[in-house]
KETOR-239673 format. One record per residue (C-alpha): residue number from 1; chain; x, y, z. Coordinates in steps of 0.1 Angstrom, whole numbers. Each point is the difference from the previous one (the first is absolute). Example, Ala and Ser with C-alpha at 12.3 -4.5 7.8 and 13.67 -1.06 7.14 Angstrom:
# residues 2
- n; chain; c1; c2; c3
- 1; A; 123; -45; 78
- 2; A; 14; 34; -7
# end
This chain:
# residues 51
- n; chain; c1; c2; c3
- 1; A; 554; 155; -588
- 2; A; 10; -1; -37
- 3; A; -27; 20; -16
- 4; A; 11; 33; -18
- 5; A; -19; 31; -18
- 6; A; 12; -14; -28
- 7; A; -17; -38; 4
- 8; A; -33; 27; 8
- 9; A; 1; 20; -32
- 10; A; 7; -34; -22
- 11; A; -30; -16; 18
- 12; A; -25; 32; -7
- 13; A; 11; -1; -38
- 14; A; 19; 32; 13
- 15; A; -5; 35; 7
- 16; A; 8; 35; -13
- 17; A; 32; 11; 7
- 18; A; -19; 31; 19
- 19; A; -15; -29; 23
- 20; A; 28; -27; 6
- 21; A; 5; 18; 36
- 22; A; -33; -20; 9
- 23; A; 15; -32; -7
- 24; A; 31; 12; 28
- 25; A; -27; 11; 24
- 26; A; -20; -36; -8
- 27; A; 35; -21; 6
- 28; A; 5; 16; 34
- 29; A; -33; 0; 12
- 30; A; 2; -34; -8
- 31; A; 27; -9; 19
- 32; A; -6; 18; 27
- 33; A; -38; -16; 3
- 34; A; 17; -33; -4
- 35; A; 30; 8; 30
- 36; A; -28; 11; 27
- 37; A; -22; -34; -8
- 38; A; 30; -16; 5
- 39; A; 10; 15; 31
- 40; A; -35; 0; 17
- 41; A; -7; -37; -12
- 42; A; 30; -10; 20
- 43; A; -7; 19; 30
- 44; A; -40; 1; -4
- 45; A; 2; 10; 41
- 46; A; 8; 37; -3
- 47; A; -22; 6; -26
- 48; A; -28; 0; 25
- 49; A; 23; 27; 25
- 50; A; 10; 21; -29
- 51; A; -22; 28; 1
# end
């Protein structure tokens, strides 16, 4: 995954310096979102036992 807070902030016409911490916490969230689909599409079975 190639995406960065920087790529974010260019692609929001960018932030306040007080608020580029979002664009951090949007990059990882992001990744991390992207990682568990990943994960779950490829072993869609325990989804249903993970609880």
């Amino acid at each position: 995954l190639q995406i960065t807070p920087e790529q974010i902030i260019d692609a929001m016409d960018g932030l306040p310096p007080e608020h580029r911490h979002c664009a951090d916490l949007a990059c990882n969230t992001l990744k991390e979102a992207l990682r568990d689909y990943l994960k779950k599409r490829r072993e869609p079975w325990k989804v249903v036992y993970k609880k």
